[in-house]
DOBA-295033 format. One record per residue: residue in one letter; z, x, y of N, C-alpha, C in turn. Coordinates in steps of 0.1 Angstrom, whole numbers, plus 5000, padded with zeros to 4 digits. Last residue first. Layout:
BEGIN
aZXYZXYZXY
...
end
This chain:
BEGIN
x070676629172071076669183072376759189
x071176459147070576599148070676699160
x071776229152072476309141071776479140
x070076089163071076229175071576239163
x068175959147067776089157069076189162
x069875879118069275839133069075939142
x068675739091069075859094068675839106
x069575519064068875499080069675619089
x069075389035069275499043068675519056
x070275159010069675229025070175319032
x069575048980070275178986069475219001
x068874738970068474878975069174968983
x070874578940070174568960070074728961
x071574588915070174558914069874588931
x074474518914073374398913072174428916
x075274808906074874698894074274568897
x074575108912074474978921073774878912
x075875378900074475298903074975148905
x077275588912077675508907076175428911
x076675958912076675918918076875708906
x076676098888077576188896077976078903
x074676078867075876018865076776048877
x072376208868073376268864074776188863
x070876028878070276078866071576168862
x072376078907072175958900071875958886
x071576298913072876298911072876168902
x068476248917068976388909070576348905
x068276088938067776098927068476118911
x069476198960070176068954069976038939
x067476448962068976458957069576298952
x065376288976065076358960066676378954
x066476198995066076058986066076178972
x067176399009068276349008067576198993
x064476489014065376579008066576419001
x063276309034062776309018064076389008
x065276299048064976189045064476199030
x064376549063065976559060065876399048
x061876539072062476579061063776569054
x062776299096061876249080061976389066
x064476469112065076379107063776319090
x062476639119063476669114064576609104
x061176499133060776569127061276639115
x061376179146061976329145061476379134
x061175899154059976019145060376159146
x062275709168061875839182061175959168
x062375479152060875499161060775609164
x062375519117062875489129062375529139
x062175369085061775439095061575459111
x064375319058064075309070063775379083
x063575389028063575499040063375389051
x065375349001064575259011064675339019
x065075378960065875458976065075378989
x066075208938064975248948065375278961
x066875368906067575308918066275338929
x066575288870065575308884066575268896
x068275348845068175288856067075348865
x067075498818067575518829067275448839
x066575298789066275418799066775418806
x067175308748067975328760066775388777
x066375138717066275258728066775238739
x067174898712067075018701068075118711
x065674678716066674638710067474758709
x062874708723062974678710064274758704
x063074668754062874558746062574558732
x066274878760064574898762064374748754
x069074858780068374828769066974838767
x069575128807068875008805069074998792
x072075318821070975298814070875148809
x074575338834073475418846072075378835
x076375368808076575348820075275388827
x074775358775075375408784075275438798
x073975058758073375178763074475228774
x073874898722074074918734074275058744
x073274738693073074868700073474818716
x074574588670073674578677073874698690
x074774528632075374568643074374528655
x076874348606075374408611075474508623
x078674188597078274248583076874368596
x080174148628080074098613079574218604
x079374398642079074268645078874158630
x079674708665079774638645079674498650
x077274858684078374778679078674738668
x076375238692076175118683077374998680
x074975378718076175328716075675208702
x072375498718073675578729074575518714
x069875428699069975568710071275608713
x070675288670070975288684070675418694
x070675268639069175298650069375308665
x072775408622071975348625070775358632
x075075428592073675498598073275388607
x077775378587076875458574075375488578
x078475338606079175438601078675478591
x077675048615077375208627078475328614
x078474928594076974968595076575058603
x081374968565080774968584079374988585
x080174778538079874898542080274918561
x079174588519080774578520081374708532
x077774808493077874688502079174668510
x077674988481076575018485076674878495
x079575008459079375118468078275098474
x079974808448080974778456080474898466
x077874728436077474658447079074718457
x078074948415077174948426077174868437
x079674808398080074888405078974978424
x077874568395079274518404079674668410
x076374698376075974638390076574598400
x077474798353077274898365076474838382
x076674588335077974588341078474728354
x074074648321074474558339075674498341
x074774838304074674888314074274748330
x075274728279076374708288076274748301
x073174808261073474648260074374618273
x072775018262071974968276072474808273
x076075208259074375108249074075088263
x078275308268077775388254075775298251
x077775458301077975388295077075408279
x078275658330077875658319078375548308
x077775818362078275718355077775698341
x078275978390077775958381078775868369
x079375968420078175938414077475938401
x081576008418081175908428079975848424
x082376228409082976108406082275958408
x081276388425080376328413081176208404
x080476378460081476378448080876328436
x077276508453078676468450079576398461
x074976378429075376388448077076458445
x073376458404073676408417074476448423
x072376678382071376618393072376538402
x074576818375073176868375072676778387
x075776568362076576608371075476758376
x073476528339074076428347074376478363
x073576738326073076738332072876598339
x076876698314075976858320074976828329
x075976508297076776448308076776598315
x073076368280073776468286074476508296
x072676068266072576098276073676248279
x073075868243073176008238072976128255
x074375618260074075668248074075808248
x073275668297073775598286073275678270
x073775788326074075848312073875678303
x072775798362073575718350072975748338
x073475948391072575968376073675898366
x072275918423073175858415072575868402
x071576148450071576108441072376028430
x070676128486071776108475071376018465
x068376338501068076208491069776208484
x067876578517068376428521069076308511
x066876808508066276738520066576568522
x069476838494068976928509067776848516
x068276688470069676638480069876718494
x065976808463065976638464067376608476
x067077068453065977068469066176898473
x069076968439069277068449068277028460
x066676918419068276818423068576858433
x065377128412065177048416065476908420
x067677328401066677328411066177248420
x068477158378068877198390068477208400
x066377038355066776948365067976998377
x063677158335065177148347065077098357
x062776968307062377068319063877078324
x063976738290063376858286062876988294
x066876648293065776678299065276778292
x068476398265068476558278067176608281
x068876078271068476178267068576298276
x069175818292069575838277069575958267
x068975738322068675848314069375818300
x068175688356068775588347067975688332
x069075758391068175788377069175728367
x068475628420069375638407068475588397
x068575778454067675768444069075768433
x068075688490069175718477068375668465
x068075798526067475798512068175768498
x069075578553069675628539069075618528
x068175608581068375528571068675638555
x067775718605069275738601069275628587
x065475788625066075628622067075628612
x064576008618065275988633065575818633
x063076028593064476088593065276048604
x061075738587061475848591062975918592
x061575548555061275538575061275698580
x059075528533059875548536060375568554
x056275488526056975378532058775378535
x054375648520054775558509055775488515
x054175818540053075778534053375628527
x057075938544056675818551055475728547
x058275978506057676018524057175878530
x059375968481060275898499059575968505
x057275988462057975848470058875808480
x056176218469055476118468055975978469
x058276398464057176448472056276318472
x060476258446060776358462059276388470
x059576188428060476058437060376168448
x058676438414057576288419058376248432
x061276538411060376618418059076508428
x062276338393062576368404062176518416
x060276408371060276278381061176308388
x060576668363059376648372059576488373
x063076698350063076698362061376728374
x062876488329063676398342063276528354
x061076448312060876548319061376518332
x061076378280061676348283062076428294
x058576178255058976308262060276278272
x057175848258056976058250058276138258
x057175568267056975628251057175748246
x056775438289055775538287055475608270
x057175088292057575188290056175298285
x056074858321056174888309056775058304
x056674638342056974758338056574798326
x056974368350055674448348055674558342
x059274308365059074258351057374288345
x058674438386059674508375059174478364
x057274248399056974428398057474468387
x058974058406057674048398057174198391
x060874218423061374138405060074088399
x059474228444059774308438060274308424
x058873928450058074018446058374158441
x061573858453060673808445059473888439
x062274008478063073998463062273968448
x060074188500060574048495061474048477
x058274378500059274348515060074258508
x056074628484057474468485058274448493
x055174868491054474768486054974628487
x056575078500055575028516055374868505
x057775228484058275168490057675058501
x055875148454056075218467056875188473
x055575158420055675118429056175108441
x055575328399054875168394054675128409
x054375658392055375608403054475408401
x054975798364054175718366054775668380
x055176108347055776018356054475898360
x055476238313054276238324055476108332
x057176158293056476338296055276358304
x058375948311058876018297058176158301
x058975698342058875888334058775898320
x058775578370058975538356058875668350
x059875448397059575568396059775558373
x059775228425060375248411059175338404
x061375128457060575158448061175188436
x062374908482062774968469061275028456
x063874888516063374868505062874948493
x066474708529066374788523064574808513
x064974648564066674658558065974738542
x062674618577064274628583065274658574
x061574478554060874568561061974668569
x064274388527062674378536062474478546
x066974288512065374348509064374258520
x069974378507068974268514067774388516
x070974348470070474388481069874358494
x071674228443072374248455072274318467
x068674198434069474098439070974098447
x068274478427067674418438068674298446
x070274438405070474548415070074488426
x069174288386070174238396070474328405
x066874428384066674318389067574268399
x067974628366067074658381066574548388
x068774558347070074578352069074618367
x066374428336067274348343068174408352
x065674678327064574608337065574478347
x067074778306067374848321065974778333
x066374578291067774578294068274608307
x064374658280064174528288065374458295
x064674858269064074928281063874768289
x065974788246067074858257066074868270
x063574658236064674558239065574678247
x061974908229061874838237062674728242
x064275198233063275148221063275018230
x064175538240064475408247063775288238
x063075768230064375688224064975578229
x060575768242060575688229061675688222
x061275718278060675768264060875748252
x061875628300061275498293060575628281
x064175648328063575688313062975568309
x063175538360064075518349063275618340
x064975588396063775708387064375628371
x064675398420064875408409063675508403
x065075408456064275458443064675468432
x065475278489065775278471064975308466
x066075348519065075358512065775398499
x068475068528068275188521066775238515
x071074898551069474948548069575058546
x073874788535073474898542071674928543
x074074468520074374608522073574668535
x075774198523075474258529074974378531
x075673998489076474088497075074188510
x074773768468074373878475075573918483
x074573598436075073588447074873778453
x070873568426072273598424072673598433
x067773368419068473518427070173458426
x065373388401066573348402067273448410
x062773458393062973348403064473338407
x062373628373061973738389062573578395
x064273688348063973618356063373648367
x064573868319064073898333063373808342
x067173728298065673778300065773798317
x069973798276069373748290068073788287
x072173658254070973748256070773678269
x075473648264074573588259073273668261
x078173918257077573848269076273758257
x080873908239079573948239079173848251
x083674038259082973918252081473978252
x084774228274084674268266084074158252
x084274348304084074228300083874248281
x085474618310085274508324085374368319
x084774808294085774718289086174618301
x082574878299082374818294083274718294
x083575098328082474978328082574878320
x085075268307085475188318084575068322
x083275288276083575328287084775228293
x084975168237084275178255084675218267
x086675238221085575358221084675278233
x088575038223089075158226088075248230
x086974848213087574838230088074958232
x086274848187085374878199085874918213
x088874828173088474968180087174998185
x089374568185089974678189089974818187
x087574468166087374468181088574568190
x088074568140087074598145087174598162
x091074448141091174538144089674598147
x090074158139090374228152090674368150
x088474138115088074168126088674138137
x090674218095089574278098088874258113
x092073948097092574068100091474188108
x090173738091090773748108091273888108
x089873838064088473828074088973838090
x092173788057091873918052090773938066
x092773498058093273628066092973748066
x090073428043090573418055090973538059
x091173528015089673598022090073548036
x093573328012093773528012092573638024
x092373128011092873128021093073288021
x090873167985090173157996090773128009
x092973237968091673337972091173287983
x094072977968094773057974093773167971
x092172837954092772787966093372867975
x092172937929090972947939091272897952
x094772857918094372987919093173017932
x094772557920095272667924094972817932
x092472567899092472517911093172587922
x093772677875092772727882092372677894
x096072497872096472597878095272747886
x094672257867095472257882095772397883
x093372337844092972327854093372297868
x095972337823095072497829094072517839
x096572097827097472197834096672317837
end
Protein backbone atom coordinates (compact mmCIF):
# COMPACT_ATOMS: atom_id res chain seq x y z
CA UNK A 1 0.00 0.00 0.00
CA UNK A 2 2.91 2.42 0.95
CA UNK A 3 4.18 1.75 -2.42
CA UNK A 4 1.10 2.37 -4.60
CA UNK A 5 0.73 5.45 -2.70
CA UNK A 6 4.39 6.48 -3.48
CA UNK A 7 3.84 5.73 -6.88
CA UNK A 8 1.05 7.81 -6.86
CA UNK A 9 2.57 10.50 -5.46
CA UNK A 10 5.44 10.62 -8.22
CA UNK A 11 2.88 10.37 -10.82
CA UNK A 12 1.19 13.31 -10.02
CA UNK A 13 4.74 15.57 -9.59
CA UNK A 14 5.43 14.81 -12.76
CA UNK A 15 2.29 15.69 -14.42
CA UNK A 16 2.21 19.03 -11.94
CA UNK A 17 6.09 19.81 -13.53
CA UNK A 18 4.28 19.54 -16.97
CA UNK A 19 1.79 22.05 -16.46
CA UNK A 20 3.92 24.14 -14.50
CA UNK A 21 6.64 23.94 -17.62
CA UNK A 22 3.59 24.70 -20.44
CA UNK A 23 2.57 27.44 -18.10
CA UNK A 24 5.85 29.02 -17.84
CA UNK A 25 6.53 29.09 -21.04
CA UNK A 26 3.89 30.77 -22.63
CA UNK A 27 3.78 33.39 -20.53
CA UNK A 28 7.87 33.66 -21.48
CA UNK A 29 6.64 33.91 -25.08
CA UNK A 30 4.29 36.37 -24.40
CA UNK A 31 6.39 38.60 -22.86
CA UNK A 32 8.86 38.26 -25.67
CA UNK A 33 6.14 39.27 -28.04
CA UNK A 34 5.27 42.18 -26.12
CA UNK A 35 9.00 43.58 -25.75
CA UNK A 36 9.37 43.19 -29.86
CA UNK A 37 9.66 45.73 -32.29
CA UNK A 38 7.01 45.83 -35.11
CA UNK A 39 9.33 44.09 -37.55
CA UNK A 40 9.86 41.36 -35.14
CA UNK A 41 6.45 40.45 -34.25
CA UNK A 42 5.90 39.88 -38.29
CA UNK A 43 7.14 36.30 -37.47
CA UNK A 44 7.27 35.32 -34.12
CA UNK A 45 8.65 31.46 -34.58
CA UNK A 46 12.26 30.96 -34.08
CA UNK A 47 13.41 31.06 -37.66
CA UNK A 48 16.12 28.12 -38.47
CA UNK A 49 19.85 29.15 -38.44
CA UNK A 50 20.77 30.41 -41.86
CA UNK A 51 24.19 30.82 -43.60
CA UNK A 52 25.32 33.19 -46.50
CA UNK A 53 24.51 31.52 -49.57
CA UNK A 54 25.97 33.75 -52.65
CA UNK A 55 24.14 30.87 -55.11
CA UNK A 56 20.65 31.12 -54.13
CA UNK A 57 18.56 33.77 -55.20
CA UNK A 58 15.11 34.62 -53.79
CA UNK A 59 11.92 35.65 -55.16
CA UNK A 60 12.56 39.34 -56.76
CA UNK A 61 10.39 42.35 -57.44
CA UNK A 62 11.00 45.08 -59.96
CA UNK A 63 12.84 47.96 -58.27
CA UNK A 64 13.72 51.34 -59.11
CA UNK A 65 17.57 51.68 -60.51
CA UNK A 66 19.63 52.76 -57.43
CA UNK A 67 23.17 53.66 -56.80
CA UNK A 68 23.19 51.42 -53.22
CA UNK A 69 25.51 51.82 -50.49
CA UNK A 70 25.48 50.03 -47.49
CA UNK A 71 27.47 51.79 -44.64
CA UNK A 72 27.61 48.61 -41.84
CA UNK A 73 29.03 48.64 -38.16
CA UNK A 74 31.35 45.93 -37.60
CA UNK A 75 32.91 47.20 -34.10
CA UNK A 76 33.63 45.11 -31.31
CA UNK A 77 30.04 45.18 -29.92
CA UNK A 78 28.98 43.57 -33.05
CA UNK A 79 30.26 40.03 -31.98
CA UNK A 80 30.85 37.69 -34.94
CA UNK A 81 27.56 35.44 -35.46
CA UNK A 82 25.46 39.07 -35.38
CA UNK A 83 27.94 40.43 -37.96
CA UNK A 84 27.12 37.12 -40.03
CA UNK A 85 23.58 38.11 -39.55
CA UNK A 86 23.85 41.56 -41.09
CA UNK A 87 25.92 39.80 -44.05
CA UNK A 88 22.71 37.84 -44.90
CA UNK A 89 20.18 40.61 -44.20
CA UNK A 90 22.70 42.24 -47.17
CA UNK A 91 22.34 39.42 -49.31
CA UNK A 92 18.72 39.25 -49.32
CA UNK A 93 18.54 42.79 -49.81
CA UNK A 94 20.61 42.39 -53.10
CA UNK A 95 18.33 39.63 -53.93
CA UNK A 96 15.42 41.79 -54.04
CA UNK A 97 17.00 43.99 -56.35
CA UNK A 98 17.62 44.12 -60.09
CA UNK A 99 21.31 44.37 -60.21
CA UNK A 100 23.47 45.54 -63.19
CA UNK A 101 25.06 48.18 -65.16
CA UNK A 102 21.43 49.84 -66.07
CA UNK A 103 19.59 49.31 -63.12
CA UNK A 104 20.79 49.09 -59.63
CA UNK A 105 24.24 48.87 -58.40
CA UNK A 106 25.64 48.25 -54.95
CA UNK A 107 28.46 48.94 -52.89
CA UNK A 108 29.50 48.38 -49.31
CA UNK A 109 31.13 50.64 -46.95
CA UNK A 110 32.48 48.72 -43.69
CA UNK A 111 33.48 50.98 -40.44
CA UNK A 112 34.47 50.72 -36.63
CA UNK A 113 37.35 53.37 -35.91
CA UNK A 114 38.71 53.45 -39.32
CA UNK A 115 36.32 52.86 -42.68
CA UNK A 116 37.11 50.36 -45.07
CA UNK A 117 35.14 50.95 -48.48
CA UNK A 118 35.07 46.51 -49.40
CA UNK A 119 33.51 47.58 -52.56
CA UNK A 120 32.61 49.97 -55.48
CA UNK A 121 29.93 50.56 -57.22
CA UNK A 122 31.78 50.20 -60.68
CA UNK A 123 33.02 46.48 -59.26
CA UNK A 124 29.69 43.96 -59.54
CA UNK A 125 27.09 44.16 -62.23
CA UNK A 126 25.75 40.71 -61.25
CA UNK A 127 23.86 39.15 -58.00
CA UNK A 128 26.28 36.55 -57.68
CA UNK A 129 29.13 38.27 -57.59
CA UNK A 130 28.03 40.80 -55.42
CA UNK A 131 26.92 37.97 -52.68
CA UNK A 132 30.44 36.66 -53.29
CA UNK A 133 31.80 40.08 -52.08
CA UNK A 134 29.72 40.11 -49.00
CA UNK A 135 30.39 36.76 -47.95
CA UNK A 136 34.04 38.18 -47.79
CA UNK A 137 33.49 40.68 -45.43
CA UNK A 138 34.99 40.68 -42.51
CA UNK A 139 34.47 42.78 -39.42
CA UNK A 140 36.86 45.70 -38.24
CA UNK A 141 36.59 45.19 -34.45
CA UNK A 142 37.31 49.02 -32.74
CA UNK A 143 35.54 51.94 -32.34
CA UNK A 144 32.54 53.32 -33.42
CA UNK A 145 32.89 56.54 -36.14
CA UNK A 146 29.60 56.35 -38.01
CA UNK A 147 30.20 59.86 -38.87
CA UNK A 148 33.53 59.52 -40.84
CA UNK A 149 31.87 56.53 -42.79
CA UNK A 150 29.37 58.40 -43.97
CA UNK A 151 31.60 61.15 -44.82
CA UNK A 152 33.75 57.98 -46.82
CA UNK A 153 30.27 56.80 -48.62
CA UNK A 154 29.94 60.57 -49.69
CA UNK A 155 33.35 61.49 -51.09
CA UNK A 156 34.57 58.19 -52.33
CA UNK A 157 31.71 55.96 -52.95
CA UNK A 158 28.95 57.75 -54.81
CA UNK A 159 31.16 59.71 -57.20
CA UNK A 160 31.29 58.92 -60.63
CA UNK A 161 35.02 57.56 -60.12
CA UNK A 162 33.51 54.72 -58.26
CA UNK A 163 30.70 54.07 -60.49
CA UNK A 164 28.03 56.03 -59.49
CA UNK A 165 25.91 57.59 -62.71
CA UNK A 166 25.93 61.07 -62.96
CA UNK A 167 23.42 63.58 -61.51
CA UNK A 168 21.65 64.28 -65.24
CA UNK A 169 20.55 60.63 -65.41
CA UNK A 170 18.06 61.07 -62.34
CA UNK A 171 19.11 57.92 -60.67
CA UNK A 172 18.68 57.65 -57.13
CA UNK A 173 21.55 57.94 -54.55
CA UNK A 174 20.53 55.89 -51.34
CA UNK A 175 22.64 54.90 -48.60
CA UNK A 176 21.51 52.40 -45.37
CA UNK A 177 23.51 52.50 -42.31
CA UNK A 178 23.21 49.54 -40.29
CA UNK A 179 24.41 50.53 -36.35
CA UNK A 180 24.24 49.04 -32.86
CA UNK A 181 25.99 51.68 -30.97
CA UNK A 182 26.38 55.55 -30.54
CA UNK A 183 28.84 57.28 -32.67
CA UNK A 184 31.71 58.25 -31.41
CA UNK A 185 32.36 61.45 -33.76
CA UNK A 186 29.18 63.48 -35.30
CA UNK A 187 26.98 62.49 -37.36
CA UNK A 188 24.85 65.91 -38.14
CA UNK A 189 26.76 67.84 -40.01
CA UNK A 190 27.67 65.30 -41.92
CA UNK A 191 24.17 63.72 -42.64
CA UNK A 192 23.08 67.14 -43.79
CA UNK A 193 25.97 67.69 -46.34
CA UNK A 194 25.38 63.60 -47.55
CA UNK A 195 21.41 64.45 -48.06
CA UNK A 196 22.00 68.23 -49.71
CA UNK A 197 24.08 66.70 -52.11
CA UNK A 198 21.59 64.11 -52.89
CA UNK A 199 22.06 60.88 -51.00
CA UNK A 200 18.67 59.58 -49.10
CA UNK A 201 19.50 58.15 -46.07
CA UNK A 202 18.09 54.99 -44.30
CA UNK A 203 19.57 54.36 -40.51
CA UNK A 204 18.67 51.10 -38.92
CA UNK A 205 19.20 50.81 -34.94
CA UNK A 206 19.59 47.51 -33.57
CA UNK A 207 20.13 46.64 -29.86
CA UNK A 208 21.79 49.32 -27.91
CA UNK A 209 21.74 51.60 -31.10
CA UNK A 210 20.98 55.43 -30.32
CA UNK A 211 17.64 56.39 -31.61
CA UNK A 212 18.77 60.49 -31.38
CA UNK A 213 21.24 59.66 -33.60
CA UNK A 214 19.46 57.55 -35.88
CA UNK A 215 16.81 60.36 -36.77
CA UNK A 216 20.43 62.56 -36.92
CA UNK A 217 21.40 60.91 -39.95
CA UNK A 218 18.42 60.08 -42.29
CA UNK A 219 16.13 61.32 -44.75
CA UNK A 220 13.01 62.35 -43.80
CA UNK A 221 10.21 61.66 -43.34
CA UNK A 222 11.89 59.74 -40.57
CA UNK A 223 9.20 57.58 -40.17
CA UNK A 224 10.14 56.49 -43.33
CA UNK A 225 13.41 56.05 -42.68
CA UNK A 226 14.40 54.90 -39.77
CA UNK A 227 14.05 51.72 -38.24
CA UNK A 228 15.07 49.72 -35.34
CA UNK A 229 14.97 46.24 -34.15
CA UNK A 230 16.02 44.57 -30.56
CA UNK A 231 18.92 41.59 -31.92
CA UNK A 232 20.45 41.22 -35.46
CA UNK A 233 18.82 37.74 -34.91
CA UNK A 234 15.62 39.65 -36.47
CA UNK A 235 17.04 42.16 -38.56
CA UNK A 236 16.20 40.16 -42.00
CA UNK A 237 12.77 40.78 -41.28
CA UNK A 238 13.52 44.52 -42.42
CA UNK A 239 13.82 43.05 -45.95
CA UNK A 240 10.18 42.75 -46.77
CA UNK A 241 10.00 46.23 -45.35
CA UNK A 242 12.50 47.41 -47.73
CA UNK A 243 11.29 45.62 -50.61
CA UNK A 244 7.92 47.37 -50.12
CA UNK A 245 9.88 50.79 -50.30
CA UNK A 246 12.04 50.36 -52.92
CA UNK A 247 9.98 48.14 -55.31
CA UNK A 248 6.57 48.03 -56.67
CA UNK A 249 7.50 51.75 -57.67
CA UNK A 250 6.03 54.16 -60.88
CA UNK A 251 9.47 54.27 -62.81
CA UNK A 252 8.84 57.85 -64.70
CA UNK A 253 7.94 59.00 -61.07
CA UNK A 254 10.73 57.99 -59.15
CA UNK A 255 13.39 59.04 -61.94
CA UNK A 256 14.26 58.62 -65.33
CA UNK A 257 16.48 58.96 -68.37
CA UNK A 258 14.06 60.35 -71.06
CA UNK A 259 14.98 63.93 -72.62
CA UNK A 260 11.03 65.00 -73.35
CA UNK A 261 8.38 62.38 -72.55
CA UNK A 262 8.71 59.13 -70.29
CA UNK A 263 6.13 56.10 -70.72
CA UNK A 264 5.22 53.53 -67.89
CA UNK A 265 5.31 50.06 -69.36
CA UNK A 266 4.69 47.31 -66.97
CA UNK A 267 7.30 47.37 -64.10
CA UNK A 268 9.74 49.69 -66.72
CA UNK A 269 9.41 52.43 -69.02
CA UNK A 270 10.43 53.79 -72.42
CA UNK A 271 11.02 57.33 -73.58
CA UNK A 272 9.46 59.23 -76.16
CA UNK A 273 10.00 62.66 -77.96
CA UNK A 274 8.04 65.84 -78.50
CA UNK A 275 6.05 66.77 -81.65
CA UNK A 276 8.66 68.25 -84.43
CA UNK A 277 11.54 65.67 -82.71
CA UNK A 278 13.23 62.50 -83.42
CA UNK A 279 14.14 59.37 -81.00
CA UNK A 280 18.05 59.41 -81.02
CA UNK A 281 19.50 55.58 -81.27
CA UNK A 282 20.25 55.26 -77.56
CA UNK A 283 16.66 55.12 -76.88
CA UNK A 284 16.99 58.30 -74.52
CA UNK A 285 17.71 61.57 -76.27
CA UNK A 286 15.47 63.53 -78.46
CA UNK A 287 16.54 65.80 -82.00
CA UNK A 288 14.82 67.99 -83.97
CA UNK A 289 13.39 67.04 -87.18
CA UNK A 290 15.36 68.19 -90.23
CA UNK A 291 12.83 69.69 -92.76
CA UNK A 292 14.59 70.14 -96.33
CA UNK A 293 13.57 73.27 -97.85
CA UNK A 294 13.84 72.75 -101.99
CA UNK A 295 14.61 75.99 -103.91
CA UNK A 296 13.18 75.50 -107.17
CA UNK A 297 15.21 77.45 -109.52
CA UNK A 298 13.51 79.39 -112.18
CA UNK A 299 14.88 80.63 -115.44
CA UNK A 300 14.01 84.67 -115.78
CA UNK A 301 16.87 84.66 -112.34
CA UNK A 302 15.47 87.71 -110.64
CA UNK A 303 17.31 89.03 -108.39
CA UNK A 304 15.13 89.63 -106.22
CA UNK A 305 13.29 86.78 -106.29
CA UNK A 306 16.62 84.33 -105.12
CA UNK A 307 17.00 86.60 -102.08
CA UNK A 308 13.56 86.61 -101.18
CA UNK A 309 14.27 82.59 -101.45
CA UNK A 310 17.09 82.44 -99.14
CA UNK A 311 15.22 84.73 -96.60
CA UNK A 312 12.01 82.80 -96.73
CA UNK A 313 14.18 79.17 -96.39
CA UNK A 314 16.04 80.74 -93.26
CA UNK A 315 12.50 81.82 -91.65
CA UNK A 316 10.77 78.29 -92.55
CA UNK A 317 13.64 77.24 -90.62
CA UNK A 318 13.33 79.27 -87.58
CA UNK A 319 9.42 78.81 -87.16
CA UNK A 320 9.76 75.20 -87.61
CA UNK A 321 12.43 74.86 -84.59
CA UNK A 322 9.78 76.75 -82.95
CA UNK A 323 6.91 74.59 -83.33
CA UNK A 324 4.99 77.49 -85.07
CA UNK A 325 4.97 75.87 -88.24
CA UNK A 326 3.60 71.81 -88.61
CA UNK A 327 6.40 69.46 -89.76
CA UNK A 328 5.52 67.27 -92.62
CA UNK A 329 5.17 63.66 -91.08
CA UNK A 330 5.76 61.54 -94.28
CA UNK A 331 9.12 62.83 -94.54
CA UNK A 332 8.27 64.74 -98.63
CA UNK A 333 10.16 68.05 -99.26
CA UNK A 334 8.65 71.41 -98.70
CA UNK A 335 8.48 73.38 -102.17
CA UNK A 336 9.02 76.50 -102.88
CA UNK A 337 8.70 78.00 -106.22
CA UNK A 338 8.80 81.88 -106.15
CA UNK A 339 7.80 83.19 -109.61
CA UNK A 340 9.15 86.36 -111.25
CA UNK A 341 5.85 88.60 -111.55
CA UNK A 342 5.32 88.11 -107.76
CA UNK A 343 7.53 90.86 -107.82
CA UNK A 344 6.40 92.97 -110.53
Amino acid sequence: MKSLRWSLWCCASLLLSDVLATYHLSAGEHQLIAAQSYAQTRNNGRPPIRTLNPAKTDSQCRSRPLDLVFIIDSSRSVRPGEFEKVKIFLADMVDTLDVGTDATRVAVVNYASKVKIEFQLKDHINKLNIKKAISRIDPLASGTMTGLAIKSAMNEAFTEQSGARPRSRNISKVAIIVTDGRPQDQVEEVSAAARAAGIEIYAVGVDRADMRSLQLMASIPLEDHVFYVETYGVIEKLTSKFRETLCGLDPCAIGHECEHICVNSNASYYCKCRNGYILNADTKTCSLKQVKVEVVEDPCKCEARLVFQKQTQAAIQELTAKHILPVVSDGSHLVINILCNTFH
